[in-house]
C-alpha positions as CSV (number, residue, x, y, z in Angstrom):
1,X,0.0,0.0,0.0
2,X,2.0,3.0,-1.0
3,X,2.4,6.3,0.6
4,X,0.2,5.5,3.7
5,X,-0.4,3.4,7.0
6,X,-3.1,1.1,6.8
7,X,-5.2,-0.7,10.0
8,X,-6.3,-4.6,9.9
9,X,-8.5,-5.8,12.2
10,X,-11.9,-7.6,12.5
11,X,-14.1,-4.4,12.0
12,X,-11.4,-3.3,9.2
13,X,-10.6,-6.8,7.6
14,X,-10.0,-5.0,4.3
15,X,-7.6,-2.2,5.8
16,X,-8.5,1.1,6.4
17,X,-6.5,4.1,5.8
18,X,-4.9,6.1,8.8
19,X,-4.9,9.9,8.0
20,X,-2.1,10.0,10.8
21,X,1.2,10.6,9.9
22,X,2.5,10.1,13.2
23,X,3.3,6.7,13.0
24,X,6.9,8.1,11.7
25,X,7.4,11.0,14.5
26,X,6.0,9.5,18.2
27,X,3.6,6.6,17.1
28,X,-0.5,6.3,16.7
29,X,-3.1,4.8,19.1
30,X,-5.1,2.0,17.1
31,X,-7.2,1.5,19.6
32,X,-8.5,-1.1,22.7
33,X,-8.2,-5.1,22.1
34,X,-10.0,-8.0,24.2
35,X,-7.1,-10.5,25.1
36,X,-6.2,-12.1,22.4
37,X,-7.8,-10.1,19.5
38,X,-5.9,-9.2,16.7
39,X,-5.0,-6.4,14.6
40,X,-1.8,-5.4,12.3
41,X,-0.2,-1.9,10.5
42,X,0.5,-2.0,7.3
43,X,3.3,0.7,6.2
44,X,5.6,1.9,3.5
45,X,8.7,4.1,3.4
46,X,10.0,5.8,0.3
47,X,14.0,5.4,-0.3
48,X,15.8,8.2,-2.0
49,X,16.7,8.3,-5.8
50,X,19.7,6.5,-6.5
51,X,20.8,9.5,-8.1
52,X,21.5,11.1,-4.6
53,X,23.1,8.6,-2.8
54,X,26.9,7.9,-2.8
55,X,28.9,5.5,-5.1
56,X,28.0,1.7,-3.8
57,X,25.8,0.3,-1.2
58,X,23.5,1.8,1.3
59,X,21.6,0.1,3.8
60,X,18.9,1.7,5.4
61,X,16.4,-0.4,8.2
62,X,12.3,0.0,8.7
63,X,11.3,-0.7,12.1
64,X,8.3,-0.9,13.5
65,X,7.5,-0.9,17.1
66,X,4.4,-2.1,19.1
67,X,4.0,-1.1,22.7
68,X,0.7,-2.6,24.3
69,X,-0.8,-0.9,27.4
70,X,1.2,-2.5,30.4
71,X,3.1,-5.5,28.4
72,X,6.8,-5.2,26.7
73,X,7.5,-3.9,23.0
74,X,7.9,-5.2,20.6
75,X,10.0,-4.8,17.4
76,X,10.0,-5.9,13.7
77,X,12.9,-4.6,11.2
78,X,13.3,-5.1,7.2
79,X,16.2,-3.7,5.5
80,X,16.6,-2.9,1.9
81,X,20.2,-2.7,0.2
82,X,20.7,0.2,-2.7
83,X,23.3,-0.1,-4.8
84,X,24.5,3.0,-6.8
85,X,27.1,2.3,-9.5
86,X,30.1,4.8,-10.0
């Protein structure tokens, strides 16, 4: 889903946009869950043109970050190589 952060969850099983864009600067509250109920985020991030990057590879990380109310985070991480030829 490009250029946005979508919810998942038994009223939204389809996805529904979020019109946040915190979820990049401090987070966004998806709501209250019953023990063991489900729900999941669905984001993208844009990389920069290869035209602006150095000569050869750069790594960059995604991670995303779920704090429930009174448990532990927890964290999920995808990396993307670039490569830029000289």
């Amino acid at each position: 889903m490009p250029h946005g952060t979508h919810l998942y969850n038994s009223t939204n099983p389809s996805g529904i946009l979020i019109a946040s864009d915190n979820i990049s600067s401090g987070g966004i509250v998806i709501g209250d869950y019953a023990p063991r109920a489900g729900a999941y985020i669905l984001f993208s991030v844009a990389l920069p043109f290869a035209d602006t990057l150095q000569c050869g590879w750069t790594d960059y990380r995604a991670v995303g970050v779920v704090h429930p109310r009174g448990a532990n985070e927890y964290y999920n991480t995808t990396e993307s190589d670039v490569f830029r030829p000289c």
